[in-house]
C-alpha positions, 0 to 999 in steps of 0.5 A: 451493523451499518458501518458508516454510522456505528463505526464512524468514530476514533478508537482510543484506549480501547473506547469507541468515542468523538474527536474534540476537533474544530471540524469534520471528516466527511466520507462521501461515496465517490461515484454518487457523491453521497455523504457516508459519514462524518467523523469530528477529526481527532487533535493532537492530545488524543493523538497524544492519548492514543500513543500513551495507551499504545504505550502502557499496554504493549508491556502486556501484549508483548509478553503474552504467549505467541500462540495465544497472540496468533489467535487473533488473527486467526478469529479475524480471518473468520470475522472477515468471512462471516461478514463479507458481504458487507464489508465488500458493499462498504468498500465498494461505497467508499472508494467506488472500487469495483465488486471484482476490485472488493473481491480482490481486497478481500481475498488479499486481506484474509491471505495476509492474515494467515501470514500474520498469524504465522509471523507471531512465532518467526521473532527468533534469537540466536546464541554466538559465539565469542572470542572471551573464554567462557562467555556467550553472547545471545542476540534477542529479538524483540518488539520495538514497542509501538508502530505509528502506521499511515495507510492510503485510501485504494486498498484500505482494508487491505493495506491497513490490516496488511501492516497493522497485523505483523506489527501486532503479531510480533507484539507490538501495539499500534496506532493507526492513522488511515487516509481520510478518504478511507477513514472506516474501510482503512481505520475503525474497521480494522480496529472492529474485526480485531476487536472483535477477535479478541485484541486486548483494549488499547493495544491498536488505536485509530485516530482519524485526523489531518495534518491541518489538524495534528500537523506533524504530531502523529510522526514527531511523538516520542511513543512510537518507534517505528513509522510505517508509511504508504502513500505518495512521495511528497508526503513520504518525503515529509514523514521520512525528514521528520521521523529521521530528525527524532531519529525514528525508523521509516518504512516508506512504500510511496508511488510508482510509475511502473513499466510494462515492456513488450518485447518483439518475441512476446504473445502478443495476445497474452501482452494486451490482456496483462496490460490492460489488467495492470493499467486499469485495474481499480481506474489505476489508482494502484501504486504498482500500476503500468503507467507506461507501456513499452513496445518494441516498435516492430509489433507496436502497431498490431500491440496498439490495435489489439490493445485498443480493442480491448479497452473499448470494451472496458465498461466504466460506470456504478461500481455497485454493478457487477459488468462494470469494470472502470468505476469513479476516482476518489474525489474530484480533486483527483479526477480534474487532475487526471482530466487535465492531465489528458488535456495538458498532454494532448495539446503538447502533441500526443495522439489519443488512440481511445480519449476518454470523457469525465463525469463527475469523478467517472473517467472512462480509459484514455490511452495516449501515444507518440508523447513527445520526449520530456513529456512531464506525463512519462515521469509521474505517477498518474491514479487514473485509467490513462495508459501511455503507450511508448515505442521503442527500438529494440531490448536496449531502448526498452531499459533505457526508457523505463529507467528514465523515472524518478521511481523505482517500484515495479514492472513487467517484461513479457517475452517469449525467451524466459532467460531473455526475460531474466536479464531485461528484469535483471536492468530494470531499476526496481524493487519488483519486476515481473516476467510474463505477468502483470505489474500489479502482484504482492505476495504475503511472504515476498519482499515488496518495496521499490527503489528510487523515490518509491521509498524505503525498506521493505515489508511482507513476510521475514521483512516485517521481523525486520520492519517492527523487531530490533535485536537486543545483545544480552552477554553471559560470563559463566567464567570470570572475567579478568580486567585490565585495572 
């Protein structure tokens, strides 16, 4: 099967089929810049069609057997093996990640289905009492009906099928919107493997459309429940004003602009080889990713020679090739922003330890320091492989730092103490915090969401019962009641 061509399609109610739109999606591999497909962009109506179905067959799907749902997830897992090497090779060609960023997705994607497969049986009740003799109150869990899911382009497989499964799991249906720079790899993909694994007709759909399209349809239609949304703040915050207004539930994971602190005890050895993993795995383009990296100025001199060494060893060129470790950036809207970036932030007088050089959508690793303070380039979110590297005097100006973000997703603190460790990570205002490790972890069964503009609620594990189940209250009076009129 060659994806790109036979998967380049909405699905619908079951059905593989062309959106009627007025334009085309056109996926093109972002290191050669060669076209993968296009796909004509679905409108509102089959927007509108694809929730209708959602709607009609989650009845079905919520009340087959949780062991015969889990099922489904479980053939996924064996599709995904069987296929592997070609579905690394798609998500490779279509957004110019690396063979050891594939292999990543890969392992992730399978590890979070096995959770899914678990979460099929976790939507548990419970019996409470009351103050009423002879009555007994049950509480129910059960499916909200229908997930409306947005998903971004770095992980599409992942972090489509990361969503989409415990949705699915707990018996919900769902409609999946993937990013348009991802639409096969994040969207008919998914919907292939869980065809393919037995997923009744019309209980996951995929429309591949844009807001200049659909406008805010996908978010404002009565069907779905709940909208789960992963991506960049400026939008989240479109989706969480619109899903609030027609009184829906937003989960929201949206950007970072995480810090790596190195404290004056740390290895420093160890400290480089995890700072340089999480600032320049995938280019960068990693929400978790350590925009900024923090160190005490008393060993930042030896951090800064160490650290430099080795991203001058980091190898930028085809992803398709396995030595290469910094590939494209997803197009070239987002290269030339990060390229000015560099740019805008030396010219106000930072130094460049390592200043890379673009090509096309290529940008070899960058690391910056001596920012000068109010620097817009230590508060925003940067997708691309620029490290900024800040000195600090002391534990307390560490914290102080790395708090100065409007965001509030993750971090790292690396130190020879782990109790020194602890009460650093324990002032640092995000969601996630790592000690000894690198700021890019997510774990099947462990909160992840972050703080701040980094979003809302939380998912992984027990947090998506919470995520795409709402209790239900259903009372019994074995006695009778007795009444004041």
């Amino acid at each position: 099967m060659s994806y790109f061509t036979d998967l380049a399609l909405q699905y619908i109610d079951g059905q593989w089929c062309e959106g009627s739109g007025s334009w085309d999606v056109i996926d093109f591999d972002p290191f050669n810049d060669d076209k993968l497909a296009a796909i004509t962009v679905a409108t509102s109506e089959e927007v509108d069609h694809a929730y209708r179905a959602a709607e009609r067959h989650q009845r079905n799907w919520a009340k087959t057997n949780p062991y015969t749902r889990r099922q489904v997830f479980e053939r996924a897992i064996g599709i995904i093996e069987d296929n592997e090497q070609e579905i690394s090779e798609a998500l490779i060609a279509e957004v110019g990640g690396t063979r050891l960023k594939a292999n990543i997705e890969l392992h992730q994607t399978k590890e979070f289905l096995r959770e899914a497969v678990h979460l099929a049986l976790r939507a548990e009740g419970r019996i409470l009492p009351s103050p009423i003799d002879g009555k007994e109150n049950r509480v129910h869990r059960v499916p909200v009906g229908v997930v409306g899911v947005v998903t971004p382009y770095h992980f599409p497989l992942l972090l489509s099928l990361k969503t989409v499964a415990p949705a699915l799991a707990l018996g919900n249906a769902v409609v999946l919107k993937p990013h348009q720079n991802s639409p096969v790899c994040g969207g008919s993909l998914v919907a292939k493997i869980l065809e393919d694994a037995g997923l009744p007709p019309g209980v996951l759909n995929v429309v591949i459309s844009d807001t200049a399209e659909i406008g805010d349809t996908f978010i404002s239609h009565p069907v779905p429940k709940v909208i789960s949304f992963t991506g960049s703040e400026p939008v989240g915050r479109q989706v969480a004003t619109v899903a609030a207004s027609h009184f829906k539930r937003a989960v929201l994971e949206m950007g970072g602009n995480s810090a790596l602190l190195v404290l004056d005890d740390a290895d420093l050895d160890y400290a480089v080889d995890a700072a340089v993993f999480s600032r320049f795995v995938h280019q960068g383009q990693v929400c978790m990713s350590a925009n900024r990296i923090i160190v005490d100025q008393s060993i930042c001199k030896a951090f800064n020679e160490k650290f430099t060494a080795k991203v001058k060893t980091l190898k930028a060129g085809d992803p398709r090739d396995p030595d290469t470790q910094i590939g494209p950036l997803i197009n070239p809207v987002q290269a030339d922003k990060v390229h000015s970036l560099v740019e805008r932030t030396i010219a106000e007088g930072a130094t460049a330890l390592v200043r890379g050089t673009k090509r096309g959508n290529l940008i070899s690793p960058t690391i910056l320091t001596d920012l000068p303070d109010g620097s817009p380039a230590l508060r925003e979110e940067i997708l691309g492989p620029v490290a900024l590297v800040i000195p600090v005097d002391g534990e307390d100006e560490a914290v102080r730092v790395a708090n100065d973000t409007p965001y509030g997703l993750g971090g790292a603190v690396h130190t020879g103490n782990i109790d020194r460790g602890l009460r650093v990570a324990d002032r640092i205002e995000t969601g996630m915090v790592h000690i000894n490790d690198t700021t890019v972890v997510d774990e099947p069964i462990v909160p992840f969401g972050g703080e701040k503009n980094s979003g809302l609620g939380r998912l992984n594990g027990e947090q998506m019962v919470d995520a795409f189940t709402t209790t239900k209250w259903i009372s019994i009076q074995h006695d009778r009641s007795g009444f004041p009129f």
